[in-house]
N, C-alpha and C positions, 0 to 999 in steps of 0.2 A: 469567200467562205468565212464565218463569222467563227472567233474561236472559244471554245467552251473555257470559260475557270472554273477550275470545280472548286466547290463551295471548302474550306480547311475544316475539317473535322479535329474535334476535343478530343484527343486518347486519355484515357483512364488517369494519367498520371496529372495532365492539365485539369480533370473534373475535379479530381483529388482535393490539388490546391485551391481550385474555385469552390470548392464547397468547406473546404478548412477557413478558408478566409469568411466565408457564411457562417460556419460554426464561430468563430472569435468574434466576430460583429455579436452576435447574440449572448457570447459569455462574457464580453465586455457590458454590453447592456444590462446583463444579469446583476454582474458583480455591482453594478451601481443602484439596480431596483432594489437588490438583497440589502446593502449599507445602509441607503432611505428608509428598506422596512424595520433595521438595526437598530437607529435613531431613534424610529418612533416609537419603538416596542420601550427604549429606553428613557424617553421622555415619559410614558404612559406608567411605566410598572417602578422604576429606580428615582424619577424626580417627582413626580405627580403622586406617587403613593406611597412608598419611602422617605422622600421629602432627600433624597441622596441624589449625589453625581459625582463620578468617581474622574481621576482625571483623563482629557482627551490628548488627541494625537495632533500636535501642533500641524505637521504634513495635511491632515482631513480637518482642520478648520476649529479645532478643538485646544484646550488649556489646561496645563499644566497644574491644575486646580483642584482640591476636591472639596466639596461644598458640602455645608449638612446642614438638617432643618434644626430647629431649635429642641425637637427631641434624641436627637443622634443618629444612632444608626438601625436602632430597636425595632423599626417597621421593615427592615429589609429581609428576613425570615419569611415576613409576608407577601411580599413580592415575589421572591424567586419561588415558593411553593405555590404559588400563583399560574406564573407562570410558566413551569412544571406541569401542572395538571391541565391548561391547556394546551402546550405540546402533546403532553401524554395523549389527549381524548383526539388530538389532530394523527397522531402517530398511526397508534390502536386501531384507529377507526376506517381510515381511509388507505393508508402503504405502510402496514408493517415492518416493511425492507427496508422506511427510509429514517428506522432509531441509529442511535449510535453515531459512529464518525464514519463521512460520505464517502471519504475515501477507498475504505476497505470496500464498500461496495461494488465500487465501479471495479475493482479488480475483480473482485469475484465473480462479473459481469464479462467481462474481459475473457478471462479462462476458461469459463464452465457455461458462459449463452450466448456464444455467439456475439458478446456482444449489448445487446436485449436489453434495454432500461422501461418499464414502464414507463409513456407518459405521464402521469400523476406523481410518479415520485418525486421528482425535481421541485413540484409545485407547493408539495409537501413538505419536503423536506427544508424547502428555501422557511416557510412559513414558522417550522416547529423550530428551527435553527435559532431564527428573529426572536421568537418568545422565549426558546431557551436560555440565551446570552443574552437578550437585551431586560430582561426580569434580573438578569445579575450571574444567572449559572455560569460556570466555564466552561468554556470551549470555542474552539478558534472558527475563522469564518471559510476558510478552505475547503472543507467539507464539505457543507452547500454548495457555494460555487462551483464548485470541480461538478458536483453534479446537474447542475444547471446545464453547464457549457456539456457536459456528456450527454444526456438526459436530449437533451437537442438532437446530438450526434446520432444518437440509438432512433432518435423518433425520425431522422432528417432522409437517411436510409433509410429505414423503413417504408416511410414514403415513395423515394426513388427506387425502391425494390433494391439496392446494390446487394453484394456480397457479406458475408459473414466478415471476409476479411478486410472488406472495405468498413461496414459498420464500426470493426475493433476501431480502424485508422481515425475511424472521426471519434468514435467514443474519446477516445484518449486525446486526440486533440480539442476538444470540448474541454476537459478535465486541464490541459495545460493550459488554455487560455484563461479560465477561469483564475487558476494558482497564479499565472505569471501577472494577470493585470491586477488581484488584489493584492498582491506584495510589492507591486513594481518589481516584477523580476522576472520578465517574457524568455529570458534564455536559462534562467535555472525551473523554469516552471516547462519547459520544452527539453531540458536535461532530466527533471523529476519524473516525469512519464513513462519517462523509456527505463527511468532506474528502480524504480518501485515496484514494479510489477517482480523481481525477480530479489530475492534474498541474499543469493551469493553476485559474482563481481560482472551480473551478465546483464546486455543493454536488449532492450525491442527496440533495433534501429531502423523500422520500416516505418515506425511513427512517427521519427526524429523532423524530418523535413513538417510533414502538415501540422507538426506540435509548434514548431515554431514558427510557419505562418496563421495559426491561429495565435501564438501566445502575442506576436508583434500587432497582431490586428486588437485585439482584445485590451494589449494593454496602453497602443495608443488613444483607443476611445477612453478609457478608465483617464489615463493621463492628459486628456484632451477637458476632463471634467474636474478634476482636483488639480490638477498640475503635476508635471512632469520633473522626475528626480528621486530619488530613494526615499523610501518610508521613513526612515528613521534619521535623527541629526547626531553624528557622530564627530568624533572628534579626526581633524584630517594628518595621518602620522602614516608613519613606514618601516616595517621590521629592519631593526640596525643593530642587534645586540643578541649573536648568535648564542651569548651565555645562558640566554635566557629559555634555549631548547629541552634542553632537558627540563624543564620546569612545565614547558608547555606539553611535553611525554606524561607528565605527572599529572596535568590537568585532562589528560585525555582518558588514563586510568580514573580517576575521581569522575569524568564524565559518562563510561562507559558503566560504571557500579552506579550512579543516578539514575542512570534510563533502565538499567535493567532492577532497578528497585521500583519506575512508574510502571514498565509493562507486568509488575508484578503484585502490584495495588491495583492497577486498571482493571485487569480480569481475574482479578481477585473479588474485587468489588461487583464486578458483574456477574462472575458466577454466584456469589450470596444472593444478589436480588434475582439473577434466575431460579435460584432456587427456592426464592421465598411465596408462600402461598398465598399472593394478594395478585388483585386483578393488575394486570399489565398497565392498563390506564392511569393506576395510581401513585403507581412508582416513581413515576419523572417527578412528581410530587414531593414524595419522601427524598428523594436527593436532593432535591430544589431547597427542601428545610434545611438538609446537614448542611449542604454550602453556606445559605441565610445565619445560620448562626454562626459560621465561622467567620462571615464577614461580617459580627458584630465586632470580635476582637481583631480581625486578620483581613481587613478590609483590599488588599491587595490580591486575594483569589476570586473576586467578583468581576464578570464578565469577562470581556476579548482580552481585558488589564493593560492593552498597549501604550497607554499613556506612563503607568506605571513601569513598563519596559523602559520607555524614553527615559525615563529618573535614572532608571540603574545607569544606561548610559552616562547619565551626565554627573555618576558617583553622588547620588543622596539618599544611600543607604549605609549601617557599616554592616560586617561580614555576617553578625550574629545578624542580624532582622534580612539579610539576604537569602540565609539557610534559612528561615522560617519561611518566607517567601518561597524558594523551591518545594517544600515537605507541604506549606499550604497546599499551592497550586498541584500538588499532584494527588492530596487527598480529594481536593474541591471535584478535577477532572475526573477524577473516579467517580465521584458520587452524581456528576450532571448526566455525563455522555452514559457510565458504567449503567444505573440504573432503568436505562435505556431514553435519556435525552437526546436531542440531535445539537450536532457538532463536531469541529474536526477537534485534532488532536494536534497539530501543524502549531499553532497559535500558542496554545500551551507549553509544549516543549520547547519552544524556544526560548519563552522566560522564563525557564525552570532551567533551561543550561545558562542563559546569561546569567543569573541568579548566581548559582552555583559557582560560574567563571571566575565571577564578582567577587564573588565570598572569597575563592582562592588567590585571587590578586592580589587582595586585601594580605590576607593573611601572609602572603609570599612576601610582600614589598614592606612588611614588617619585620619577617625571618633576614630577607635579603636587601639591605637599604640600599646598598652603593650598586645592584645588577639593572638599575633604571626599571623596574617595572611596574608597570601603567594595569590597574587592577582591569581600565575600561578594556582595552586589550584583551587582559583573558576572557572578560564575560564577552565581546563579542567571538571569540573564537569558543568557548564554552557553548556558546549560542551550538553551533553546525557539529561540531564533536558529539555531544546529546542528542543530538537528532541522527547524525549519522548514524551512531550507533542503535538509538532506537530504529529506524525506520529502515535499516540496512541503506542508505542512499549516501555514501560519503561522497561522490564528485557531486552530485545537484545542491548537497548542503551548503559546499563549500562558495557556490556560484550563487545563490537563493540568497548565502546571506551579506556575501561581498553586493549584489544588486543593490537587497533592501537597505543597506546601511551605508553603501559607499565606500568601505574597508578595502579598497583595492592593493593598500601598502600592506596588509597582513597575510597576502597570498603563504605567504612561506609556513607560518605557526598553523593557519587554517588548514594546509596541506597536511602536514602533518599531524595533528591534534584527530583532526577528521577520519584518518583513513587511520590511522591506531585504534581510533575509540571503537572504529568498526569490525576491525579485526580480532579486538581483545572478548567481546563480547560473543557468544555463539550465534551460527546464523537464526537458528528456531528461535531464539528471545528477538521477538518481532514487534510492533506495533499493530503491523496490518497483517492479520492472521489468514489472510486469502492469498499471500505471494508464494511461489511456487520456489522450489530453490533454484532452480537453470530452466531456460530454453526448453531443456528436454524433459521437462516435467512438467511442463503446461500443455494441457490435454488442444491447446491452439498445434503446436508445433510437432506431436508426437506420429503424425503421420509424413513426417519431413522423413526421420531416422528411417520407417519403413520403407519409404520410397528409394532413399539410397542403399538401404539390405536388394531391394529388386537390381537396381539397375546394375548391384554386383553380380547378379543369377542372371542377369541378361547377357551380361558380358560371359559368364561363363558357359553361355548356350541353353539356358533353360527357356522353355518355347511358353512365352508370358502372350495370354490372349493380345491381341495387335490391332484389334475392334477397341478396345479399354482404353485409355490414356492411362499410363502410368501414374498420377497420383489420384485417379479413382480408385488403381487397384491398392495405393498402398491404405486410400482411406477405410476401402472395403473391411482387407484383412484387420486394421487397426480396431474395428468394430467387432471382429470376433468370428466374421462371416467368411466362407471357406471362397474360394473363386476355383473355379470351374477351368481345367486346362485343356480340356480336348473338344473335338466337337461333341463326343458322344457322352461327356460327361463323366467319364468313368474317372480319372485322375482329376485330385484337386488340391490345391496349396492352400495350408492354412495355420494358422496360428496358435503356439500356447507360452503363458507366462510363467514363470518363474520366481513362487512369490516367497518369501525369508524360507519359510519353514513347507515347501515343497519337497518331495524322498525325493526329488531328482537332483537337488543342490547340494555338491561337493560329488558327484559320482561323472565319471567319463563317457562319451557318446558309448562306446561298445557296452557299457555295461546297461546300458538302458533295457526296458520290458520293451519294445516295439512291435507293432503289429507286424504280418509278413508284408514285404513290401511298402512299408514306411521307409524315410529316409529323414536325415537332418541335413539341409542343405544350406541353411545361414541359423547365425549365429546373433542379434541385434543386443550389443554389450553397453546400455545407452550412458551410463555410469562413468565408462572410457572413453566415448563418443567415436565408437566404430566398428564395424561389422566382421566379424570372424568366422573364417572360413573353416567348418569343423571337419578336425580329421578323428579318427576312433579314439586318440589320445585326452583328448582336449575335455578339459573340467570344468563343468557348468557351475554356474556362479546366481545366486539371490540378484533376481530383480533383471538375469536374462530374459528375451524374450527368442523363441526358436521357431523358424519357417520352417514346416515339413510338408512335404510331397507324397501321395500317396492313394489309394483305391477312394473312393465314393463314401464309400462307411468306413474306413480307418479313424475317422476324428472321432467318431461314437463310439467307437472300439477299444481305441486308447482312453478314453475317458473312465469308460467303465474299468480295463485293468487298472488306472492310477485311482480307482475310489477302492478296489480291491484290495490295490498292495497299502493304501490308508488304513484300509481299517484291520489287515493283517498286524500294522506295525503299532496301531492301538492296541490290540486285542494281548501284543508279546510285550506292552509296556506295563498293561493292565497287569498279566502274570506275575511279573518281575515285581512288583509294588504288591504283590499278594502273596508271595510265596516269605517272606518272613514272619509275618501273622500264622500263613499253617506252624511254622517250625517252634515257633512259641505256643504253639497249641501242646 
C-alpha cells in the first residue's frame, strides 16, 4: 500500500512573507527606476537649461562639486517653474491624491481605505516627484518611493483578493522597503512604518516582521546596484564626554522649536495657496519660481541638496550660512511640496536639523573650548532630534540615521536628543497630518476595544447571538448597526457615543432619560483602554462609548428624547442670553 504525502500548504503568515519579499523586490527596483528618472529630469532641466549642477552624493557616483555656466545661476528660475507646471498639469490631470508629500498619503490610506492605493498614483506620483526635485524644487525622494513600494502593495492584493488587513500589511511593507533601500536603512525604514502611523509613543507591530523582510530585500537589490554601506561619509568617533549632555538637552530644545517653526511654514504655505483663486495646475509653478529665485542667492535649497548635506558633515560651512541653510530649506519646502508639488518631507528635515546641529556645534565649541565638542556630532544628532520631533517617530529617527551615516558611537546623545526633542514638542504639531494619536483611534483598530467590551457581557452571561463570530458582532455595532439578540427579534444591543458636548457627559447612569426597559450594560472608556462595568453611580465621561440592551424600537426612541432634551437645553440657553436685553428695556 503506497503512502499519501500530502502536499505542505502555505498558511497565511508564510504567504505573508512570500509576498513581502515580492513587494521589496519591486520597491527596490522602484527606488532605482525613480533615482534614473532623478538624474535625467536633472540633467534635462538644471544642467542642459540652467547651465547649473549642484553638488552630488559621492555614495551614488556623484561630486562634491558645484558647476555653473558662464551666466551663473540666473536660468535656474526657469527651470524649476518649468518643471513645476509640468508636475502641476501631471498631478491635476491624472491623480490628484498624488500632490504633496507621499507619505502622509499612504497613512491616510492605511486608516481610512482599507488600505486602497490607486494603481496610477504611484505612476504619478514617481513622475511628478522626478520633475519636481530634478528641475531644482525641494523635496526628498521618500515620498515616492514609499508609494511605489505601497502602491504595489495596495494593487498586489487587490489582485490576490486578500484581506483589508492583509492589504494594510503589504501597503506598509511596500512603503518600508521603499524608505529603507533609498536611505540605506532596511531596519529603521522597517522601525518607521510601524512608528509613523501613530503620533503618540505607540507601535503597529503586526507590520514589523513583513516591513523588514521587504525593507532587507529592497535594500539589498538598491545596495547590489550603488553598493553597499551608509549614504553618507562621516567621521568614525564615539560618545566619551558625558559633559557634553546637557548641551546635547539644549540642542534638542533648539531642535524641537526648528520643526515646529517648519510644520508651521509648511501648512502655512499650503493653506495660502489653497486658498488662492488660481487653477491648481498652475501652482506647482508659482512655487517652483519662489524656490528658483531663491536659489539665485541661496543655492543650497535647490533639490534633494544631499551633496550639500555631505559638506555640513565634513564642516564647510560656519554657523551663520548653516542657519541660513535651515530657514532656506524650510521656506524652499514650503513653497515646492506646500503649493501642491510632489515630494517627501524626509529629505528636507534632515538637512534642516543637520544644519541647525551644525550651527549649534559651532557656536557651543566656541562658548565651551576645553568640553571637546565636535559641531559634526551635533548636526548629526540635530539630524534625528528634528525629525523626531517633527514626524512624532524618535526610535526610527534614531536607527534611520545611525544606518545612513554609520554614527553608531553616538547612540547615547542620539537617545537622548531624540526622544526629548519628541517629547518637548506637542503630539498635534505633526508633519504627517493623517497619524492618529493611539491604536485606538485609528478607525483600523477601533473594533478591537468593542470586541473585548463583548467578550466582558459574555462572561457576565449575556446571550450574544452564537451563529455570529465575535468580531463580526463587534465590527457590526462599531458601524452603528444594532444586532439582533433573540430569535424573534424583539431585544437588541446597540451602540451610542459620547461626543465632548453631549447632556449625557458629566451626569451618572441613574440619572439618565432611559427608555423603559433600556439598560447600560458596558461601558467602552477607549481613552483608559478599558471596559467599565456600570453601576447607577458611575459618571460618563467625553468620548465614552455605552453598549445598551433593550426592545426593537428603544434606539429610535432614545434618539428622539436625546434631540428633545437638546433643544430643551438650547431653547433655556437661548432665555438666559435674552433675558438682560428685556431688563434693559
Amino acid at each position: 500500500m503506497r503512502a499519501r504525502i500530502a502536499a505542505p500548504r502555505l498558511g497565511k503568515t508564510g504567504r505573508m512573507l512570500l509576498l513581502s519579499l515580492l513587494v521589496g523586490v519591486v520597491s527596490g527596483l522602484g527606488a532605482i527606476v525613480f533615482n534614473l528618472l532623478l538624474d535625467g529630469a536633472k540633467e534635462v532641466f538644471l544642467l542642459k537649461l540652467a547651465g547649473y549642477q549642484p553638488p552630488g552624493l559621492p555614495r551614488e557616483g556623484g561630486t562634491l562639486v558645484e558647476s555653473l555656466a558662464p551666466w551663473g545661476r540666473w536660468l535656474i528660475p526657469v527651470a524649476t517653474t518649468l518643471g513645476g507646471l509640468v508636475a502641476g498639469w501631471l498631478v491635476f490631470t491624472f491623480a490628484p491624491e498624488a500632490e504633496g508629500h507621499g507619505t502622509d498619503a499612504v497613512l491616510k490610506a492605511y486608516h481610512h481605505a482599507g488600505g486602497s492605493i490607486r494603481g496610477r498614483v504611484p505612476v504619478i506620483k514617481t513622475l511628478a516627484s522626478a520633475l519636481t526635485i530634478g528641475s531644482g524644487g525641494s523635496g526628498g525622494r521618500e515620498g515616492p518611493i514609499a508609494q511605489i513600494g505601497a502602491g504595489f502593495g495596495s494593487v498586489l492584493a487587490s489582485v490576490l483578493r486578500l484581506s483589508d488587513g492583509e492589504r494594510r500589511m503589504l501597503v506598509m511593507s511596500g512603503a518600508a522597503g521603499g524608505i529603507g533601500a533609498i536611505f540605506h536603512a532596511p531596519l529603521g525604514g522597517a522601525l518607521f512604518v510601524t512608528e509613523v502611523l501613530y503620533r503618540k509613543l505607540d507601535y503597529e507591530t503586526d507590520v514589523l516582521v513583513p516591513a523588514i523582510v521587504s525593507a532587507v530585500t529592497a535594500y539589498s537589490i538598491v545596495g547590489y546596484y550603488y553598493g553597499f554601506g551608509s549614504l553618507f561619509i562621516t567621521p568614525s568617533d564615539y560618545f566619551a564626554h558625558p559633559q557634553l549632555l546637557p548641551l546635547y538637552a539644549l540642542l534638542s530644545l533648539i531642535s524641537a522649536a526648528g520643526a515646529w517653526l517648519f510644520i508651521r511654514l509648511f501648512y502655512g504655505t499650503a493653506e495660502v495657496f489653497g486658498r488662492w483663486p488660481v487653477a491648481r495646475l498652475l501652482k506647482p509653478a508659482v512655487g517652483g519660481l519662489a524656490v528658483g529665485l531663491m536659489g539665485i542667492a541661496l543655492p543650497y535649497v535647490l533639490d534633494g541638496g544631499y551633496g550639500w548635506l555631505q559638506m555640513i558633515f565634513m564642516n564647510r560651512f560656519t554657523w551663520g550660512v548653516l542657519l541660513l541653510i535651515a530657514l532656506g530649506k524650510m521656506l524652499a519646502t514650503s513653497f515646492s511640496i506646500g503649493s501642491g508639488g510632489s515630494g517627501g518631507v524626509f529629505g528636507p528635515s534632515v538637512i534642516i536639523g543637520a544644519a541647525l546641529g551644525g550651527a549649534v556645534g559651532q557656536v557651543f565649541a566656541q562658548l565651551f573650548p576645553t568640553f571637546g565638542v565636535e559641531p559634526v556630532h551635533f548636526a548629526l544628532v540635530g539630524m534625528a532630534a528634528f525629525f523626531a520631533a517633527a514626524a512624532k517617530t524618535p526610535l526610527s529617527s534614531i536607527v534611520m540615521v545611525t544606518e545612513m551615516t554609520g554614527s553608531y558611537g553616538l547612540l547615547v546623545p542620539l537617545m537622548l536628543s531624540s526622544f526629548l526633542a519628541y517629547l518637548v514638542l506637542r503630539p498635534d504639531e505633526t508633519l504627517y497630518r493623517s497619524q492618529v494619536p493611539e491604536r485606538i483611534d485609528s478607525p483600523v483598530h477601533a473594533h478591537e476595544y468593542m470586541r473585548a467590551a463583548l467578550v466582558n457581557l459574555k462572561e457576565r452571561g449575556l446571550a450574544i447571538p452564537s451563529d455570529v463570530p465575535l468580531p463580526d458582532v463587534a465590527r457590526l455595532l462599531e458601524t452603528g448597526q444594532p444586532v439582533v439578540l433573540d430569535p424573534e427579534g424583539e431585544e437588541v444591543m446597540f451602540t451610542l457615543e459620547l461626543e465632548p458636548n453631549h447632556p449625557w457627559v458629566g451626569r451618572r447612569i441613574f440619572e439618565l432619560d432611559l427608555p423603559p426597559d433600556v439598560l447600560v450594560i458596558s461601558v467602552m472608556r477607549e481613552k483608559a483602554d478599558k471596559v467599565v462595568i456600570p453601576r447607577g453611580h458611575t459618571r460618563l465621561e467625553a468620548d465614552d462609548r455605552l453598549i445598551l440592551v433593550g426592545p426593537a424600537y428603544a434606539s429610535q426612541e432614545l434618539m428622539e428624547r436625546l434631540a428633545q432634551e437638546k433643544e430643551a437645553s438650547e431653547q433655556a440657553g437661548a432665555g438666559v442670553t435674552e433675558s438682560p436685553n428685556r431688563s434693559e428695556r
